[in-house]
C-alpha positions in Angstrom: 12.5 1.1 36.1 11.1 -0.9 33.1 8.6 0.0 30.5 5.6 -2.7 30.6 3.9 -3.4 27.4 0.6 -3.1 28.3 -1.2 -3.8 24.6 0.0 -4.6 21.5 -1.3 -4.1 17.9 -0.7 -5.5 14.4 -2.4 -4.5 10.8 -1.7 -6.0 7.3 -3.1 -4.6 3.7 -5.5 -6.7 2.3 -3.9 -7.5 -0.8 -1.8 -10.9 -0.8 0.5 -12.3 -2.9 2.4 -15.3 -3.0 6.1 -15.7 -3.7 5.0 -17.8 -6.5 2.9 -14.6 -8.0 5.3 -12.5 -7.3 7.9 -14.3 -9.2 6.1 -14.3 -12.3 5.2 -10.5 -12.3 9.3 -10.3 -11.3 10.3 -11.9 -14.3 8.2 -9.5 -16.4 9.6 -6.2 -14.4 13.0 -6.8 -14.0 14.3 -10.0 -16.1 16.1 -8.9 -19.5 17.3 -12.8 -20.3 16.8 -16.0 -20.3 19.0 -16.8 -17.6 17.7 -14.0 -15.5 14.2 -15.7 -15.8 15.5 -19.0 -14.7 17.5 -17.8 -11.6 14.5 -15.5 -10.4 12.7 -18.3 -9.1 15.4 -19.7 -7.1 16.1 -16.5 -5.4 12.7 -16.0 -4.2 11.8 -20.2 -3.3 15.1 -19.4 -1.2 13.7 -16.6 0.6 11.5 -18.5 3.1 8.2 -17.1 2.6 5.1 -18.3 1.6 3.1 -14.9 0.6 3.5 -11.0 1.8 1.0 -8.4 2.0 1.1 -5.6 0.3 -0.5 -1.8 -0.5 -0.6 -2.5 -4.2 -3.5 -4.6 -5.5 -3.1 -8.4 -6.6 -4.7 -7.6 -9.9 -2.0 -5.1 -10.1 0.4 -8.0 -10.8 -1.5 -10.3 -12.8 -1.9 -7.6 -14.9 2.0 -6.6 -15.1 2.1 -10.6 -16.7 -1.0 -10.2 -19.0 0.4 -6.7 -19.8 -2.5 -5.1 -19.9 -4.0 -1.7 -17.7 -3.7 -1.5 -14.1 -5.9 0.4 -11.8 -2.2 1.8 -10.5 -0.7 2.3 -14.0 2.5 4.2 -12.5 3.7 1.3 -11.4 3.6 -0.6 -14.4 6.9 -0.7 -16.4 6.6 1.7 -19.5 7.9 1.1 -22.9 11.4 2.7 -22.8 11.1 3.2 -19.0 13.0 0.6 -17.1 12.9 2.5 -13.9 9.2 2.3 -12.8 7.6 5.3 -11.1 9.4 8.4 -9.6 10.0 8.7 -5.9 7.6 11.8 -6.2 5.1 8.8 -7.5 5.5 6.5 -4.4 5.7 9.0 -1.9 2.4 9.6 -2.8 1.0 6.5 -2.5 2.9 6.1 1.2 0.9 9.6 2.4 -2.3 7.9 0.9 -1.9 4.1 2.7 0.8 4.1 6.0 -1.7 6.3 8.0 -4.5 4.2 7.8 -2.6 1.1 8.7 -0.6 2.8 11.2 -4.0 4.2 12.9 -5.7 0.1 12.5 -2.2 -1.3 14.2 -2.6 1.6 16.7 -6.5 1.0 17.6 -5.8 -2.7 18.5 -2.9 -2.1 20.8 -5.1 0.5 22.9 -7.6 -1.6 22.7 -5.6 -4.6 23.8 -4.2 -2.5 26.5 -7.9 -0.8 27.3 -6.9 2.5 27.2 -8.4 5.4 25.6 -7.2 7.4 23.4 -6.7 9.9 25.5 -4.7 7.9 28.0 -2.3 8.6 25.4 0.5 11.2 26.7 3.9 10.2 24.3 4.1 9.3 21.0 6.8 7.5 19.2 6.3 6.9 15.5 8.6 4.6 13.3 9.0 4.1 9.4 11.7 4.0 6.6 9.9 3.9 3.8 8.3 7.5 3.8 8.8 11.1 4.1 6.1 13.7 4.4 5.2 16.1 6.5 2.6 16.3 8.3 3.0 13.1 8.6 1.8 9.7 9.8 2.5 11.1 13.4 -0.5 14.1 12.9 -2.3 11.3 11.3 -2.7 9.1 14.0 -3.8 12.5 16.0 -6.9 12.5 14.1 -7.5 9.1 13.0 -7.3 8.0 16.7 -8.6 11.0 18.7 -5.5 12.0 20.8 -5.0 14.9 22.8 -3.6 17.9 21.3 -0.7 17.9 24.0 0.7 14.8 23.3 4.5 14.6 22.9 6.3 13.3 19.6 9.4 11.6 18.4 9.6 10.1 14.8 12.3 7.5 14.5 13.1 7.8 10.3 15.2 5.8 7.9 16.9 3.6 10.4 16.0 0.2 9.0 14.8 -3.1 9.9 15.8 -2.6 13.5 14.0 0.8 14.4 11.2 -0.8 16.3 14.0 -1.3 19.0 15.3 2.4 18.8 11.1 3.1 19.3 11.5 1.0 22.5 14.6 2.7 23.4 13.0 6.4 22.8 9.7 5.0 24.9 11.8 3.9 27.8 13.2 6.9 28.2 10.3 8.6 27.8 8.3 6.9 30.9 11.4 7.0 33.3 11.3 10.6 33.0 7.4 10.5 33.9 6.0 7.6 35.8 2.5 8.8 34.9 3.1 8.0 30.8 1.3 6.2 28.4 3.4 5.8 25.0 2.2 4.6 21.7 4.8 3.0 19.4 3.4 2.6 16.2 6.0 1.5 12.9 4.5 1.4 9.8 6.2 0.2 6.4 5.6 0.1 2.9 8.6 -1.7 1.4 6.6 -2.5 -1.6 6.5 0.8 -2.8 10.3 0.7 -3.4 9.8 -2.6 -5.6 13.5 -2.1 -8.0 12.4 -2.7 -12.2 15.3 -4.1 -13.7 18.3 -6.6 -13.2 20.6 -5.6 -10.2 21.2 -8.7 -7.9 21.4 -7.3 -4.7 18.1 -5.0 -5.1 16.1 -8.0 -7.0 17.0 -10.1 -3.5 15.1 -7.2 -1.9 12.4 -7.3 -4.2 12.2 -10.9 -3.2 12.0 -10.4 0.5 10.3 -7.3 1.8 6.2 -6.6 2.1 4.3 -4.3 4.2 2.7 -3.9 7.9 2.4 -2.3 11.1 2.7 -2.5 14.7 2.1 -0.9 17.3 2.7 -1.1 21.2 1.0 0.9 24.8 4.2 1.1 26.9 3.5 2.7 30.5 6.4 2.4 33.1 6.9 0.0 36.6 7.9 1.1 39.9 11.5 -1.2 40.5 10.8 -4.6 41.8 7.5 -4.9 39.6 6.9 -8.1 38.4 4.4 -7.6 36.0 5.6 -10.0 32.8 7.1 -8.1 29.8 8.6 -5.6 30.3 11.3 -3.7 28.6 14.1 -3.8 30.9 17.4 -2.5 28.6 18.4 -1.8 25.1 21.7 -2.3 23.4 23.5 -1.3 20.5 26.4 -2.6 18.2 28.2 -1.2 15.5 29.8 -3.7 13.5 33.2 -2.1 12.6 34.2 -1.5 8.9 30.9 -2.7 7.7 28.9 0.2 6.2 28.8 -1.0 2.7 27.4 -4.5 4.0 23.3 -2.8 4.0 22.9 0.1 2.5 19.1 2.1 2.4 19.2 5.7 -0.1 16.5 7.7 -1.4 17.3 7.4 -5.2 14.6 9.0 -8.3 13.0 5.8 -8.6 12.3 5.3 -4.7 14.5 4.3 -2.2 17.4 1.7 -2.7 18.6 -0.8 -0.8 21.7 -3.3 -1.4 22.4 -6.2 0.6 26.1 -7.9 0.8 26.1 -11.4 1.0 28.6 -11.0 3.6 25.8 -9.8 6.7 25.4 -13.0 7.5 28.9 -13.3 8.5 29.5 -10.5 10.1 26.6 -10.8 12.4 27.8 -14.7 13.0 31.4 -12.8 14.4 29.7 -10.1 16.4 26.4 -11.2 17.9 28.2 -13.3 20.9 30.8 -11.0 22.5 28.1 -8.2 21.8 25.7 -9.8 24.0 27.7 -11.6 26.2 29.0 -8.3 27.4 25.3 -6.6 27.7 24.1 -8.9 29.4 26.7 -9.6 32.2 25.3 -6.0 33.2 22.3 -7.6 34.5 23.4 -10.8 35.7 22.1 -12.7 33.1 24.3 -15.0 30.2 23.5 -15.9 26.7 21.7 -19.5 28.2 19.6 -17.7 30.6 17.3 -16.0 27.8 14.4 -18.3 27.1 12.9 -17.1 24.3 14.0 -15.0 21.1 12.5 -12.3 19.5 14.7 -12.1 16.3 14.5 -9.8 13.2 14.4 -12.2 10.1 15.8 -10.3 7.8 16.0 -13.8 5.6 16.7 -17.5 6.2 20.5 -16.7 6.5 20.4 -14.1 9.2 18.6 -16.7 11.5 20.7 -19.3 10.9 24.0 -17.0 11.2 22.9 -16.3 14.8 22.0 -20.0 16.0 25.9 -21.4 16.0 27.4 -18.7 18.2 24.8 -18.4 20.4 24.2 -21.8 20.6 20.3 -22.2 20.0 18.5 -24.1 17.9 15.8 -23.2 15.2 13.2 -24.0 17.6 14.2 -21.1 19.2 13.8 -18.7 16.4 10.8 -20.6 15.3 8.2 -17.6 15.8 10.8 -15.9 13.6 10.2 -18.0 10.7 6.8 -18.6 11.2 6.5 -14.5 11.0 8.8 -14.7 7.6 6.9 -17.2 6.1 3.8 -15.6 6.5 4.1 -12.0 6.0 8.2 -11.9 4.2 10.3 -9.1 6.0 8.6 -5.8 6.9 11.1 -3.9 8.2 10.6 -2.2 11.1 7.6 -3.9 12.2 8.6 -7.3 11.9 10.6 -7.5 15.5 7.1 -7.1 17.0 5.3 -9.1 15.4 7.6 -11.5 16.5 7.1 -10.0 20.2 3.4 -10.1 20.1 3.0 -14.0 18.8 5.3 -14.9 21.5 3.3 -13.1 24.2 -0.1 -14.3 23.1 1.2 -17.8 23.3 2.8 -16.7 27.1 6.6 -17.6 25.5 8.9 -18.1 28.9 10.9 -14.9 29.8 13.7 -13.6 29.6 13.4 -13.0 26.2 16.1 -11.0 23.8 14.5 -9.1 20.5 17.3 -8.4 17.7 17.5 -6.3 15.0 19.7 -5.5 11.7 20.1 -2.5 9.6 22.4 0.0 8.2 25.2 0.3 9.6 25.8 -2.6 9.9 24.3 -2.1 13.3 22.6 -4.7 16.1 19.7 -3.7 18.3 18.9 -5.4 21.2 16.3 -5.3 24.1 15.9 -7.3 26.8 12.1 -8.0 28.2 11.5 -9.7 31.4 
């Protein structure tokens, strides 16, 4: 039994900000020397994005450069305070801005799907980047209108690749009742964890993440449905001996994340015999998918996945196009990807990816 998506939903903050503005205001935060200032540029033209949105205001970071006031003066480095604001400080700021964009990603998937609200009978929220309770699941009850008896399941702190793990959780929710409706909404707020000072692997963060959500109706199909997109599997892969490779911890000055240069490689070694084995189950080989829905957690993770697989960059294309546009928004990101590929009617089968800590791969197969 598979697990249509029936609608799909995206929302962005309203504030943008290109790499090139975000450099500058970079170089005032967390560059000490002159040949930290001259690197910082090359870190984030390498990135391949253009501009990210993000929950902090523009004028925010002009006025980091200027040095002057800021409407959110927390976030502005203080003399003798190389830090920035406490995690107390950005958790705050998360409870005041994820629901809201949760509940606008949420509003256009039912509305994509036309359903009511109250169609609604599972819900599966996702996000890394905050911690409160209630939270953005009790939210979305009131900001949307759904019934009182609708069932939870919050996917937290599992990275980049959680939107699959929401489609996992969803899945298994409608085989166990034809009759559901889920909502998967993922909402994330990377900015919030923005590093102040020099540390190489978190200013290559800094460089990459912004925020979003999305949001998807799932409702499950009687076997032999052929009804396009639909979530037929999910997969999992622990890369072995790799948990120092991406690393994600709540720290006093927000959450922390380190990146080895080595991901790249170790997803390059894995992805093929992972999926070459998953998807034997189901007849199907590595050239039988026509069309890829992968996480692009940068320019390198694309391109470490091309060579064993044997695609081109035409096939991650959407990928990019996703990166270049809105940076890397964790958990969100994979459906972006999904959605631009379904508006444009993208050929199925398709395979979405994820990476996160672990280092683990998520997979889901949609036909």
């Amino acid at each position: 039994m598979g697990l249509s998506i029936l609608g799909m939903g995206t929302a962005l903050p309203g504030n943008v900000v290109t790499q090139e503005e975000a450099v500058e205001a970079a170089q005032t935060i967390c560059c000490s020397t002159d040949d930290q200032r001259v690197l910082l540029p090359m870190l984030y033209r390498g990135t391949g994005i253009r501009q990210r949105h993000l929950v902090l205001h523009s004028r925010m970071l002009q006025e980091v450069v200027a040095g002057s006031g800021a409407p959110e003066s927390c976030f502005l480095p203080k003399e003798n305070d190389h830090d920035g604001p406490t995690t107390h400080d950005r958790m705050q700021r998360y409870a005041h801005e994820a629901p809201e964009l949760a509940a606008e990603a949420a509003t256009d998937a039912l509305n994509d799907a036309r359903l009511a609200p109250d169609a609604i009978t599972h819900l599966v929220t996702v996000s890394c980047t905050g911690f409160g309770a209630p939270g953005v699941d009790i939210s979305l009850f009131k900001n949307l209108g759904l019934p009182a008896h609708v069932q939870r399941v919050h996917v937290g702190f599992m990275g980049c690749h959680a939107a699959i793990n929401g489609m996992r959780a969803a899945h298994g929710l409608a085989a166990a009742d034809p009759d559901a409706r889920v909502l998967v909404c993922c909402v994330e707020l990377c900015s919030l964890h923005f590093h102040y000072g020099w540390d190489p692997k978190k200013v290559v963060a800094n460089a990459l993440f912004g925020d979003g959500a999305a949001a998807f109706v799932g409702g499950s199909e009687p076997a032999g449905s052929t009804r396009p997109w639909q979530i037929a599997a999910t997969a999992s892969c622990l890369v072995p001996e790799s948990e120092y490779a991406m690393t994600w911890n709540i720290g006093n000055h927000g959450f922390e994340m380190t990146l080895s240069t080595r991901v790249p490689t170790l997803i390059a070694t894995h992805v093929r015999p992972f999926l070459d084995k998953w998807l034997a189950k189901y007849g199907l080989s590595v050239p039988d998918i026509k069309s890829w829905a992968v996480h692009p957690g940068g320019p390198r993770i694309l391109s470490s996945i091309e060579r064993p697989l044997g695609i081109e960059a035409k096939d991650t294309e959407v990928s990019r196009e996703v990166l270049n546009d809105h940076g890397n928004m964790s958990s969100p990101t994979v459906l972006f990807i999904i959605d631009r590929l379904r508006q444009r009617e993208a050929p199925l089968p398709c395979v979405a990816m994820g990476f996160g800590p672990g280092l683990m791969a998520e997979a889901a197969l949609i036909v």
